[in-house]
C-alpha positions, 0 to 999 in steps of 0.5 A, a space after each residue: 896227941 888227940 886221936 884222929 877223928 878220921 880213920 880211912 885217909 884215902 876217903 873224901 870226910 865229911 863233917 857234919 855240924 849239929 848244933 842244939 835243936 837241930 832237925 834230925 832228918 838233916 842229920 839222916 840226909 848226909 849220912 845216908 846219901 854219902 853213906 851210901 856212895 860206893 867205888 864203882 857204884 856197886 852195894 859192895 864196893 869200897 866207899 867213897 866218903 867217910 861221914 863224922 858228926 860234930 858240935 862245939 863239943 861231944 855231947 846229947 844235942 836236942 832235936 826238934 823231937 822228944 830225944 836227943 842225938 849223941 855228937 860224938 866229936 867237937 869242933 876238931 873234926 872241922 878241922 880234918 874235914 874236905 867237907 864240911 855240912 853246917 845243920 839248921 837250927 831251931 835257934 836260928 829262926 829266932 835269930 836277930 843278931 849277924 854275928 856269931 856267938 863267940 864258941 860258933 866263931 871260934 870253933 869254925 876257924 878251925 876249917 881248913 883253907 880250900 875246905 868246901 862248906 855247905 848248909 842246909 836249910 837255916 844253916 846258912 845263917 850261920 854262913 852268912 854271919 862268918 862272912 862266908 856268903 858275903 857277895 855271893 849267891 845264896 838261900 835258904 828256907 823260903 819262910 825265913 829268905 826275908 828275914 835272911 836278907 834284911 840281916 845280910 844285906 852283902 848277901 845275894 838271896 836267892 828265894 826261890 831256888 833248890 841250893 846254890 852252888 858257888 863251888 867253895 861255899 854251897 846252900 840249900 833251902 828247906 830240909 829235904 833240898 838237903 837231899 838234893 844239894 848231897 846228890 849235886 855234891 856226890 855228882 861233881 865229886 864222883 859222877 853221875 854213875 855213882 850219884 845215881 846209884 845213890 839215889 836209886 838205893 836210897 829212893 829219891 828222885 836222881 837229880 834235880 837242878 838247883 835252880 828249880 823252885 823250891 816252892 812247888 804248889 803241887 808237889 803231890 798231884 791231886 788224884 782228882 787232875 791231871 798230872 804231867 808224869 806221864 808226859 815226862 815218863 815219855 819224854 825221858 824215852 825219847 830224848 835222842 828225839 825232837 820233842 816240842 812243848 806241843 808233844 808233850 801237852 799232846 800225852 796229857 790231852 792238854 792244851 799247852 797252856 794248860 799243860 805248862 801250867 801244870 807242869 810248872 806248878 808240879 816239877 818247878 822249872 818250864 817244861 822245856 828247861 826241864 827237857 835240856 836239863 835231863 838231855 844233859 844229864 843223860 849227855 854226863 851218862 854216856 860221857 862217863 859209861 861210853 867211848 862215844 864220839 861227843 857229837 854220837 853223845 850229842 846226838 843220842 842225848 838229843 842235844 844235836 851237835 857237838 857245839 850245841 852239847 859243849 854250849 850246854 855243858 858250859 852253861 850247866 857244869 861250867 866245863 867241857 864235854 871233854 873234860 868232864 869225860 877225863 875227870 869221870 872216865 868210869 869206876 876205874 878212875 872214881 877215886 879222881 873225886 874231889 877231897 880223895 889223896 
């Protein structure tokens, strides 16, 4: 009998696919991120995933660098897996053909019903070419979305933003939206709390919403112009507050014009959009952390009212207020994450 690939059956296991030529920094991004999740969001608690990387088979698999990768597991950690994190390739932009080369096939049958499926960057071509993204929202990196659509017309791309979210089956584009599609992962298996943890040990931004762009024309401002960092800075100290597009330009000395501009040119999304996603997110926080009333939560969260925070929250989560409550009650209830028996 072959040895079980897993060995902690109360964790939620994650199998990551690396196929040759990879890009290591995907490989990185899940472990590290998952890696670090812990019970109660502290350094020392137990963890809360257990992370194997897999291949058609145990072997050196070459990266897009001068060294190889030691894969210690073949496809039958697929087979174990709660999730399962398909990689990119290098082969992949070379790619003409839909269908799977036979091993691919074969090996991703081994994926167990109910399994959630996940790609990064490329990887969704290898998605796509199972059949699983067929009439489903998906993307990929945006320098290959043209080409992603002319192979898989039954696909619906999207070229623009972070990942895509279709429960079962999720996509992100380039490799480093990697980071931000673990985090959304961490988030709705464990919560906020932990995959805010997550990133503040890891250093990386806590959360993006997977419909910002991808392609940011000014991911790192020019010295020389003004940023809109100082606007958000501000404005995530006051969200309990009635903040209009004007009060944020005012921080800059911006016109609005201008400062919209920036704004988006910077962060990916409308300054205002950005300001109910972070009301949102800081609602989940005191949802999890607090015994808050929902409509004290809607208020601090300035959010308004309780119908106004349950209007967003459907919008976003696709739940209630409540019952994302009832899911992540805080440390003592984490274990209530996805994939945990």
């Amino acid at each position: 009998m072959a040895m079980a690939v897993f060995t902690h059956p109360t964790r939620h296991h994650v199998a990551v696919f690396a196929r040759q030529k990879m890009l290591p920094i995907e490989l990185g991004i899940v472990h590290q991120l998952f890696g670090q999740a812990r019970q109660g969001a502290a350094a020392d608690g137990t963890p809360l995933y257990e992370v194997a990387t897999c291949g058609l088979r145990a072997e050196a698999v070459r990266t897009d660098g001068d060294f190889t990768v030691n894969v210690p597991h073949g496809p039958e950690a697929l087979a174990e897996a709660d999730t399962v994190i398909v990689l990119s390739s290098y082969e992949d932009y070379e790619q003409t053909d839909p269908r799977l080369p036979t091993p691919l096939a074969e090996a991703l049958t081994r994926i167990r019903p109910g399994t959630r499926i996940a790609s990064i960057c490329t990887g969704a071509f290898v998605l796509a070419s199972a059949g699983l993204l067929d009439g489903r929202a998906a993307t990929t990196h945006w320098r290959y979305t043209e080409q992603f659509a002319r192979m898989f017309p039954g696909v619906e791309v999207d070229a623009d933003v972070l990942y895509t979210d279709g429960d079962d089956v999720l996509t992100s584009a380039g490799c480093a939206s990697g980071i931000d599609l673990c985090l959304h992962m961490i988030r709705n298996d464990y919560g906020t709390a932990v995959a805010g943890d997550v990133a503040r040990r890891t250093v990386v931004p806590p959360h993006r919403e997977g419909g910002q762009a991808q392609y940011v024309r000014h991911p790192v401002p020019d010295p020389s112009s003004a940023s809109t960092a100082a606007a958000r800075h501000w404005a995530l100290q006051r969200l309990h507050q009635p903040l209009t597009l004007g009060d944020l330009a005012s921080q800059q000395a911006m016109s609005i014009r201008n400062f919209n501009r920036r704004f988006r040119d910077e962060v990916g999304t409308t300054p205002m959009t950005w300001l109910t996603q972070q009301r949102v997110e800081r609602a989940r926080e005191l949802l999890e952390e607090s015994d808050l009333p929902v409509d004290q939560v809607a208020t601090q969260a300035g959010l308004g009212t309780a119908a106004n925070l349950r209007q967003h929250f459907q919008s976003a989560l696709g739940t209630s207020p409540s019952a994302y409550r009832a899911t992540f009650r805080g440390p003592h209830d984490v274990g209530a994450g996805r994939g945990v028996q």
